[in-house]
DRENNU-142694 format. One record per atom (N, C-alpha, C): z, x, y; residue in one letter; atom name. Coordinates in steps of 0.2 Angstrom, whole numbers, plus 5000, padded with zeros to 4 digits. Atoms other than C-alpha are relative to their C-alpha. Example, Ala and Ser with C-alpha at 12.3 -4.5 7.8 and 13.67 -1.06 7.14 Angstrom:
BEGIN
((5000; 5004; 4994); 'A'; 'N'),
((5039; 5062; 4978); 'A'; 'CA'),
((5000; 5004; 5006); 'A'; 'C'),
((4999; 4996; 4994); 'S'; 'N'),
((5036; 5068; 4995); 'S'; 'CA'),
((5003; 4996; 5005); 'S'; 'C'),
% end
This chain:
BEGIN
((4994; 5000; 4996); 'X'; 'N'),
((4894; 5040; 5030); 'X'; 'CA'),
((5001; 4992; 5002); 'X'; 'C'),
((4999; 5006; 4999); 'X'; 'N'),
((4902; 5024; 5033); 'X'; 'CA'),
((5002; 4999; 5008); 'X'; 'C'),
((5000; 5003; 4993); 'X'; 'N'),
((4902; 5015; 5051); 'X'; 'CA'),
((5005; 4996; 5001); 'X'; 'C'),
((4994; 5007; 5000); 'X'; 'N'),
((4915; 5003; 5058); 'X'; 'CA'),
((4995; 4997; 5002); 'X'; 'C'),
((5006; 5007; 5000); 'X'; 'N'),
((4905; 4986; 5058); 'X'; 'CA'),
((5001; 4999; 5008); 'X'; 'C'),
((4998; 5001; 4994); 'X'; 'N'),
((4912; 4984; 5076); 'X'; 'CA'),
((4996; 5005; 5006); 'X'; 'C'),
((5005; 4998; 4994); 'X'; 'N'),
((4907; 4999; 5087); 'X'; 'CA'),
((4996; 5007; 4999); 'X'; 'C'),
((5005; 4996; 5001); 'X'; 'N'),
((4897; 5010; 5075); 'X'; 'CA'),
((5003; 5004; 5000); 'X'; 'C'),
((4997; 4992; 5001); 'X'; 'N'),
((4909; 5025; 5076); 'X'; 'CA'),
((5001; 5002; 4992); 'X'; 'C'),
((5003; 5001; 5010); 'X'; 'N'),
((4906; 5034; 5060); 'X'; 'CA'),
((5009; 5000; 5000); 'X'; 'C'),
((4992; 5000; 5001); 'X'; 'N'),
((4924; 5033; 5049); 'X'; 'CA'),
((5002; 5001; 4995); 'X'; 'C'),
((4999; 4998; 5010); 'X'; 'N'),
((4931; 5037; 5031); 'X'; 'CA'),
((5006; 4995; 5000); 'X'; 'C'),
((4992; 5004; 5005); 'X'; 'N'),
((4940; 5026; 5020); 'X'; 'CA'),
((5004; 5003; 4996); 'X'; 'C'),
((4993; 4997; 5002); 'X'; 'N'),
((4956; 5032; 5014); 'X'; 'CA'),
((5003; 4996; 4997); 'X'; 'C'),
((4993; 5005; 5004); 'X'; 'N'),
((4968; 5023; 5000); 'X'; 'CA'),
((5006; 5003; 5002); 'X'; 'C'),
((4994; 4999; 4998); 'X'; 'N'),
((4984; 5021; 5006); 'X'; 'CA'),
((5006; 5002; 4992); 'X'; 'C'),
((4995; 5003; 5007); 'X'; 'N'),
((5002; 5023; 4992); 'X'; 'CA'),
((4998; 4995; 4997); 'X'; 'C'),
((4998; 5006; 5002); 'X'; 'N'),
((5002; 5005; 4993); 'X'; 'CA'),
((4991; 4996; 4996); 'X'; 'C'),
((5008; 5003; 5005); 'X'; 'N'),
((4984; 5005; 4986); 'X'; 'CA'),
((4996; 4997; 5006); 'X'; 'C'),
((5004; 5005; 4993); 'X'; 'N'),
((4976; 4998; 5004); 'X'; 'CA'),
((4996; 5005; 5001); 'X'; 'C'),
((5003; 4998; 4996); 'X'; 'N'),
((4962; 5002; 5011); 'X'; 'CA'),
((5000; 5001; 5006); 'X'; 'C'),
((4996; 4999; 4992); 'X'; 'N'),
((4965; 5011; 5029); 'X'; 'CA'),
((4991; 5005; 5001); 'X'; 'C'),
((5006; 4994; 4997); 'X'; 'N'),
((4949; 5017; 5040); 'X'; 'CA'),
((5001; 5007; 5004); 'X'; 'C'),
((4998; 4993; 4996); 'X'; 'N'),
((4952; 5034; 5048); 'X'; 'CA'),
((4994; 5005; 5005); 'X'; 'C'),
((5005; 4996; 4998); 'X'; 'N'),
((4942; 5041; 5062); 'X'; 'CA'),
((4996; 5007; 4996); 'X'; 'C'),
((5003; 4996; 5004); 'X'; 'N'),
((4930; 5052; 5055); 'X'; 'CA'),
((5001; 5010; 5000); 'X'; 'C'),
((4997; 4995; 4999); 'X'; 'N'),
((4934; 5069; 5062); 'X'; 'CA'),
((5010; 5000; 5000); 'X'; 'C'),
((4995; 5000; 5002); 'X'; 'N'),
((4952; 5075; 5059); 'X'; 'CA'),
((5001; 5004; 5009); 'X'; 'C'),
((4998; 4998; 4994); 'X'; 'N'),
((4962; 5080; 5078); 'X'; 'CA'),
((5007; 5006; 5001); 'X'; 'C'),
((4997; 4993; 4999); 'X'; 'N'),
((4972; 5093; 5084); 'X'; 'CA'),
((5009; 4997; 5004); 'X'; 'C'),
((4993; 5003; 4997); 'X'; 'N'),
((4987; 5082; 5094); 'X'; 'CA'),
((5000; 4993; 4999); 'X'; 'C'),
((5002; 5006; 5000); 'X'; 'N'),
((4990; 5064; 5090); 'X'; 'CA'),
((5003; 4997; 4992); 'X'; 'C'),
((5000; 5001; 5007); 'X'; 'N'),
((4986; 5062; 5072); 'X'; 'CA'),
((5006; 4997; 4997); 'X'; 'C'),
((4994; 5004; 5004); 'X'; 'N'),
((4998; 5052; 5061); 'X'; 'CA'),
((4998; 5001; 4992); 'X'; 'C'),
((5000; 5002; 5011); 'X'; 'N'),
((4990; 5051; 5042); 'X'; 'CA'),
((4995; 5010; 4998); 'X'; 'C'),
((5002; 4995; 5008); 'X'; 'N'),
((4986; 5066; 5028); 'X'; 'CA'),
((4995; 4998; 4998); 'X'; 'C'),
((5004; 5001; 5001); 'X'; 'N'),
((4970; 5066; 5022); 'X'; 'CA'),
((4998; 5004; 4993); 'X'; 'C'),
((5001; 4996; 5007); 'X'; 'N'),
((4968; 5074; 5002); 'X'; 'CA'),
((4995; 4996; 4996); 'X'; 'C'),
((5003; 5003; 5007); 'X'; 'N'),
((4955; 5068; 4989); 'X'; 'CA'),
((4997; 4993; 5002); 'X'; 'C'),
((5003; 5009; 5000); 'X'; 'N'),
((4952; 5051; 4997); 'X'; 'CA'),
((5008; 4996; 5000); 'X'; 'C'),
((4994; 5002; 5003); 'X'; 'N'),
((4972; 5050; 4995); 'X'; 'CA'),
((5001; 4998; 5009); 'X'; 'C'),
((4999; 4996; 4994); 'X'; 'N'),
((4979; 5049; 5013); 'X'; 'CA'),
((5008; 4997; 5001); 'X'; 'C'),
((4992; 5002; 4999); 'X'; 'N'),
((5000; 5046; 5019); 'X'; 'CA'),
((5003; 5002; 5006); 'X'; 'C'),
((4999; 5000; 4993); 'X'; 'N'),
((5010; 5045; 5033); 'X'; 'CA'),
((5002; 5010; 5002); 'X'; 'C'),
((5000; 4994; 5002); 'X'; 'N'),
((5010; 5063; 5039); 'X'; 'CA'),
((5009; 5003; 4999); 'X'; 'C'),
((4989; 4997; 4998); 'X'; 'N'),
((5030; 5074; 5039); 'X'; 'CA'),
((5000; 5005; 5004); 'X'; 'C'),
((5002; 4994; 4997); 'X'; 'N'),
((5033; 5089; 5047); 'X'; 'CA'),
((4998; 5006; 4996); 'X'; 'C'),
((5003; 4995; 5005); 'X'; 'N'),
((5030; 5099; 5030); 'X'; 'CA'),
((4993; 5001; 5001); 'X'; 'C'),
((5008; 5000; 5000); 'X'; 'N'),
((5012; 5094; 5032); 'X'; 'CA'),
((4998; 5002; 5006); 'X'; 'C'),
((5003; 4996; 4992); 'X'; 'N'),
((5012; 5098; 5052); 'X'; 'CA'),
((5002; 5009; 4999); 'X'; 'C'),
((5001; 4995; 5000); 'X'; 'N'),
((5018; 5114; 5046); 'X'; 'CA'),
((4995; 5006; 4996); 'X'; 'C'),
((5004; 4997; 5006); 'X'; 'N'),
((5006; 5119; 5033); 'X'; 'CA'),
((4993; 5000; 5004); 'X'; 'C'),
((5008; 5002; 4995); 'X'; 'N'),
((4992; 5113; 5048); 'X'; 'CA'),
((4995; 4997; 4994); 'X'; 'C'),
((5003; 5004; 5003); 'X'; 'N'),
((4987; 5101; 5036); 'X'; 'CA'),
((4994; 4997; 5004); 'X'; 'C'),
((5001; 5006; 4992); 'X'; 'N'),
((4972; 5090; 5047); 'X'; 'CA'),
((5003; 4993; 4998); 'X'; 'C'),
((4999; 5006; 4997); 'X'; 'N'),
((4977; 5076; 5053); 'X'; 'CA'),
((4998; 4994; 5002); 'X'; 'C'),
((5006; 5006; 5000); 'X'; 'N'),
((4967; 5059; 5054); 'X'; 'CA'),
((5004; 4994; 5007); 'X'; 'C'),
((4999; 5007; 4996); 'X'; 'N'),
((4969; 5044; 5067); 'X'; 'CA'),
((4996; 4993; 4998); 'X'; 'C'),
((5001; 5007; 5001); 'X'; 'N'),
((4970; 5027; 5061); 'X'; 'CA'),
((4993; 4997; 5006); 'X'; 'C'),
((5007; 5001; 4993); 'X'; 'N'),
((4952; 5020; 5070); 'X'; 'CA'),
((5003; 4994; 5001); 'X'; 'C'),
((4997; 5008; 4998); 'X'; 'N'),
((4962; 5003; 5074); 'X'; 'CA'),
((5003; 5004; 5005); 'X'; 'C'),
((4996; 4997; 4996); 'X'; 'N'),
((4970; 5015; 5086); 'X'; 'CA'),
((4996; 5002; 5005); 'X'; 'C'),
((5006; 4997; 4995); 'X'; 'N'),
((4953; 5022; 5095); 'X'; 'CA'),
((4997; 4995; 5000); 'X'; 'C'),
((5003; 5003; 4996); 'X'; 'N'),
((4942; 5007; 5093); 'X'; 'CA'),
((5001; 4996; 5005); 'X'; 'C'),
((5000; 5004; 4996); 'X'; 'N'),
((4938; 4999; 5106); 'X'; 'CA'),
((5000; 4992; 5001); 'X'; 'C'),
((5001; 5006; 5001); 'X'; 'N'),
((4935; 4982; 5098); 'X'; 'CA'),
((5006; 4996; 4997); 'X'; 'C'),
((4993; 4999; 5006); 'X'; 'N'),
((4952; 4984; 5089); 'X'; 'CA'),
((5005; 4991; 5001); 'X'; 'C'),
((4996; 5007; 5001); 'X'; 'N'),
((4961; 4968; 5097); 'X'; 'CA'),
((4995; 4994; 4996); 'X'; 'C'),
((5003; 5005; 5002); 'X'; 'N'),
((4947; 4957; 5091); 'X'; 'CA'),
((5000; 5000; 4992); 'X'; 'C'),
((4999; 5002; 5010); 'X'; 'N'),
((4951; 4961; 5071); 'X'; 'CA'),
((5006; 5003; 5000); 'X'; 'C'),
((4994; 5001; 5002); 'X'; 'N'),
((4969; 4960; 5072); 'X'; 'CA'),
((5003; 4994; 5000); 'X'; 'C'),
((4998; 5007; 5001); 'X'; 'N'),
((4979; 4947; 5065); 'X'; 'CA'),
((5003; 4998; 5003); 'X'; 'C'),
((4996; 5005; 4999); 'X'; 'N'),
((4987; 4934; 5071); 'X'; 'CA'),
((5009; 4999; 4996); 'X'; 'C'),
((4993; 5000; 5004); 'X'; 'N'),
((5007; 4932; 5067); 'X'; 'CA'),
((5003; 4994; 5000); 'X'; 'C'),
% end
């Protein structure tokens, strides 16, 4: 299981459409959630997928705590 290097939370890598690399808390959540998670695949989620009670993943840039310190600059 992979670890954020930052605060140790475990996390699963996901390939975005766009081909990217995206970390996703490791558990899937019940309210909140924003990304689809299939195969390793993962997409923004729709309401077809909130209807199917697809889980739902949250971006770990959004729960870690360390999260401003590895964002870029504009």
């Amino acid at each position: 299981m992979a670890k954020c290097s930052s605060c140790e939370a475990p996390i699963i890598w996901a390939q975005t459409a766009a081909g990217k690399n995206m970390p996703l808390d490791e558990q899937p959540v019940l309210v909140g959630g924003e990304w689809v998670l299939v195969n390793g695949q993962t997409w923004k989620a729709t309401d077809e997928d909130r209807k199917l009670h697809r889980p739902l993943y949250m971006p770990h840039w959004a729960t870690c705590p360390d999260a401003p310190s590895f964002r870029r600059r504009k």
